[in-house]
C-alpha positions as CSV (number, residue, x, y, z in Angstrom):
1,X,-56.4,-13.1,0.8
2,X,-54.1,-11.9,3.6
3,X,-53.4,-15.6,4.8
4,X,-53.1,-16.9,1.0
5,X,-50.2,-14.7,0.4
6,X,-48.0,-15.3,3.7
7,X,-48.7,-19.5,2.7
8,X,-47.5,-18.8,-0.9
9,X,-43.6,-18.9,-1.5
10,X,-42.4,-15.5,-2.1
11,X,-39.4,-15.0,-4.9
12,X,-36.0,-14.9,-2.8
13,X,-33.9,-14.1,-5.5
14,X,-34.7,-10.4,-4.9
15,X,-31.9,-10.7,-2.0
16,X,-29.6,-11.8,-4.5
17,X,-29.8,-9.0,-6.7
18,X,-29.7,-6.3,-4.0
19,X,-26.6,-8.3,-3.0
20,X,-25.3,-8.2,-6.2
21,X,-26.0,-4.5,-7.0
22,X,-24.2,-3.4,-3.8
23,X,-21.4,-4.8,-4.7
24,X,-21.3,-3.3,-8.3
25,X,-21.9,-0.4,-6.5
26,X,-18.6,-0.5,-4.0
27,X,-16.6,-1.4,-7.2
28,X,-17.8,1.6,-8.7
29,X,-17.2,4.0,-5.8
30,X,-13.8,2.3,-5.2
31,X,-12.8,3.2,-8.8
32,X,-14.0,7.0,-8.3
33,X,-12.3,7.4,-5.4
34,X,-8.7,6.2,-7.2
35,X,-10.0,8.5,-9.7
36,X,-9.3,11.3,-6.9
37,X,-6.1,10.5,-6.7
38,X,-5.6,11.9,-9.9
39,X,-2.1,11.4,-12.1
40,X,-1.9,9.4,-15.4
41,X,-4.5,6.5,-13.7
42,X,-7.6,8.6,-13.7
43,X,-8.5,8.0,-17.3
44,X,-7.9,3.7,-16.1
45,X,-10.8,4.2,-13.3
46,X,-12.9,5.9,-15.5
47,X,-13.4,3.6,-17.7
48,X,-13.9,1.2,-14.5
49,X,-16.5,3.3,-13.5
50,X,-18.2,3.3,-16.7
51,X,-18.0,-0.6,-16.8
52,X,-19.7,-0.9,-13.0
53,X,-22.4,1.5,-14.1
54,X,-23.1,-0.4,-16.7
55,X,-23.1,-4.1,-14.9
56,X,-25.9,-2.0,-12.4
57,X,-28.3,-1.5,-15.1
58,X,-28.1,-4.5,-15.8
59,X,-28.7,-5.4,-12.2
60,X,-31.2,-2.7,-12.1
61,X,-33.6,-4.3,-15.2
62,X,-33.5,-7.6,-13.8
63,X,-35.5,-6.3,-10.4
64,X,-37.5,-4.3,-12.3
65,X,-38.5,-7.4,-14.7
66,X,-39.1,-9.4,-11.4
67,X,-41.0,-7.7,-10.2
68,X,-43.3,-7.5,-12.8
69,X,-42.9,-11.6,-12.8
70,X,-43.1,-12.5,-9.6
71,X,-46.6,-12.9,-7.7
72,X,-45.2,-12.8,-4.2
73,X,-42.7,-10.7,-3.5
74,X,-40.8,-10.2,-0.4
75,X,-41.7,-6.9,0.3
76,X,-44.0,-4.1,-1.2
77,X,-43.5,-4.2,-4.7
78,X,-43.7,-0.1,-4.7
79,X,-40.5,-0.8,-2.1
80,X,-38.7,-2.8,-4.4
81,X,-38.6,-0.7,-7.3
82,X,-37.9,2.7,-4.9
83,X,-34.5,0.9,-3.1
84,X,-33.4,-0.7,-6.6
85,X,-33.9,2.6,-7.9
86,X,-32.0,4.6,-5.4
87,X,-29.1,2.3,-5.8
88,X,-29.0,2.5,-9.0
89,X,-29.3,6.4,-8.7
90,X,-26.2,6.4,-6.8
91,X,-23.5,5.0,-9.2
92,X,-25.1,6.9,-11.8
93,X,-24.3,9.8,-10.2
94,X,-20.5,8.2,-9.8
95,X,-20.9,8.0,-13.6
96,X,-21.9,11.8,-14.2
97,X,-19.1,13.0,-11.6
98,X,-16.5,10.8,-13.8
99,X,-17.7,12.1,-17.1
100,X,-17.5,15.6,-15.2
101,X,-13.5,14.7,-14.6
102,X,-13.1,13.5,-18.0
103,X,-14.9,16.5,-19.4
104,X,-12.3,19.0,-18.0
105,X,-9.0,17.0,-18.3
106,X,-8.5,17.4,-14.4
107,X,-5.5,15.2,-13.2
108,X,-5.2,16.8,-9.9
109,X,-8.0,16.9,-6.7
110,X,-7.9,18.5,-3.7
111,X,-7.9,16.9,-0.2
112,X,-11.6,17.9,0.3
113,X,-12.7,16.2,-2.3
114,X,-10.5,12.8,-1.7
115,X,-12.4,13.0,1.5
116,X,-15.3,13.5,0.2
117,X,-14.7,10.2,-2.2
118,X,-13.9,8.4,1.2
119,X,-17.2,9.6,2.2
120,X,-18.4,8.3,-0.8
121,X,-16.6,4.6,-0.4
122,X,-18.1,4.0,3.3
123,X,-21.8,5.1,2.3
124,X,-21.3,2.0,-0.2
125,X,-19.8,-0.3,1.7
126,X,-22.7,0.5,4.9
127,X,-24.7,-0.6,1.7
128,X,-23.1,-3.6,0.9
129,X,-23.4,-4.2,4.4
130,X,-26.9,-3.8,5.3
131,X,-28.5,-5.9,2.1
132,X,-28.0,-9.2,3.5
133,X,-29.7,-7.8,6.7
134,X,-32.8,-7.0,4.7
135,X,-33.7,-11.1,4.3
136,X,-34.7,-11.2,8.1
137,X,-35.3,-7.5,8.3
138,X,-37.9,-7.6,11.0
139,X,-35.6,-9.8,13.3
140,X,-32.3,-7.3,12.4
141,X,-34.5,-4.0,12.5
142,X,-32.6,-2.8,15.1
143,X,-29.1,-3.3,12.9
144,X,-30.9,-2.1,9.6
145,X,-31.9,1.5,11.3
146,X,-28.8,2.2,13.0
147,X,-26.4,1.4,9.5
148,X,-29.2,3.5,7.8
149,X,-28.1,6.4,9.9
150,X,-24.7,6.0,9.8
151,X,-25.6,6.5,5.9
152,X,-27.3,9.7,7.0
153,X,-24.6,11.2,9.3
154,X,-22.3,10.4,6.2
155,X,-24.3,12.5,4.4
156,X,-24.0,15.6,6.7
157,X,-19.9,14.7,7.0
158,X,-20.2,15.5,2.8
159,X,-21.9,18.5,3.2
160,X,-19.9,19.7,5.9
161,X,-17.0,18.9,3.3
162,X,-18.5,20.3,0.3
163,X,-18.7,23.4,2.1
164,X,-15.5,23.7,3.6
165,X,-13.6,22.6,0.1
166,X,-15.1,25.4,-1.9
167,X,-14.7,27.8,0.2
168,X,-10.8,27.1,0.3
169,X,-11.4,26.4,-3.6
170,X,-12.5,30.3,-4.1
171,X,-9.9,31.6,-1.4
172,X,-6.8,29.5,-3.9
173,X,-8.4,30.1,-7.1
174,X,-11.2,32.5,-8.0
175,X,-9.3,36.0,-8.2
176,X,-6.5,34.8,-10.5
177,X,-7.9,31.3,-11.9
178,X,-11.2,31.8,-12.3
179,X,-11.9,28.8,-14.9
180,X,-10.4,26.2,-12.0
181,X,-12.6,27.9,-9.5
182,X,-16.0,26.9,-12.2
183,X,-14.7,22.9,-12.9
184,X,-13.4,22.5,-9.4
185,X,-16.8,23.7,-8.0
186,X,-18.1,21.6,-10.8
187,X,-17.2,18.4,-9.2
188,X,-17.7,19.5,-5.4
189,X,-21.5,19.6,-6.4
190,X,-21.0,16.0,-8.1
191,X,-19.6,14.2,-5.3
192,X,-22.0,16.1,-2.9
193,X,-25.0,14.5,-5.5
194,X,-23.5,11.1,-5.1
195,X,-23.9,11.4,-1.1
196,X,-27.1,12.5,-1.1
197,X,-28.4,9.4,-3.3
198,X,-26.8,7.2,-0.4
199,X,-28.8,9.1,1.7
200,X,-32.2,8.4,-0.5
201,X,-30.9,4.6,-0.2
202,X,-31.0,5.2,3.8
203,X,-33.9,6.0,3.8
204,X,-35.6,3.8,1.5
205,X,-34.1,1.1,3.7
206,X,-35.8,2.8,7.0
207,X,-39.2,2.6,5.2
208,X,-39.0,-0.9,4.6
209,X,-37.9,-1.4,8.5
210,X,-41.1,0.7,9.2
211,X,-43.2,-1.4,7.0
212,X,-41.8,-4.7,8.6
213,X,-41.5,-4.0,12.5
């Protein structure tokens, strides 16, 4: 059976999709991270976030319909689903830090947290970057793994942020603000969320490597 599947043509358009949802998913960070920025425009990149969340459902179904299609995939159809789904995990974690903003009426960020959103733009685009890689993954393994853990280390830099934000966050605001101390916190822990799904993505991406070297 072994040799009957590597003779049968597997379904490419797979790549395409992943393709496609990375770059749904850089549109979406984009638009959070203007969304930092705060002033009248945040309630403009909402609604921009809301839109790319959307159009990566969308994505999202199609894989998931695929694979249930398709006889001969490219990789482990258990593989598929888990990196489709940790993508899609990560812009709807964009969405839910949005709907946080939105929820409070905040206009204004602090510098933590617009570097945490930077954070949040590079893990995408190392995304974006790695997807076409995954077609000759066993011949770019080396490439694959080492973007994967630049995802990771972003992931640390976030933490390392998170941390250091609220703690300046309490020192500014808890004794005589308390209600800015709750929402600020409130979005820390989102942005930190969105991070950590990059992270899931990483290493998704370094089991497929494994699987394939």
């Amino acid at each position: 059976m072994q040799w009957f599947k590597v003779l049968m043509p597997k379904e490419e358009r797979f790549f395409d999709l992943f393709e496609q949802h990375s770059k749904v998913v850089v549109a979406g960070a984009e638009a959070l991270r203007l969304m930092l920025d705060g002033g009248d425009a945040v309630s403009q990149y909402y609604k921009t976030v809301m839109e790319r969340e959307s159009d990566a459902d969308a994505v999202t179904r199609e894989v998931l319909m695929a694979v249930r299609r398709t006889f001969i995939t490219p990789f482990d159809r258990g593989n598929i689903k888990d990196l489709i789904t940790a993508m899609d995990n990560s812009i709807d974690q964009m969405q839910k830090t949005a709907k946080g903003v939105m929820l409070f009426n905040l206009h204004t960020f602090t510098p933590h947290m617009r570097e945490m959103g930077d954070v949040i733009v590079k893990s995408a685009r190392l995304v974006e970057e790695v997807m076409p890689m995954l077609r000759s993954v066993s011949a770019q393994a080396a490439r694959v793994s080492a973007i994967a853990e630049q995802i990771s280390h972003l992931e640390g830099r976030a933490d390392d942020l998170h941390d250091a934000g609220l703690k300046t966050l309490y020192e500014e605001t808890a004794a005589f603000n308390p209600m800015a101390f709750i929402t600020g916190r409130d979005i820390y822990d989102h942005l930190e969320k969105v991070v950590d799904r990059f992270d899931d993505v990483a290493n998704e991406i370094q089991g497929i490597v494994i699987d394939h070297v």
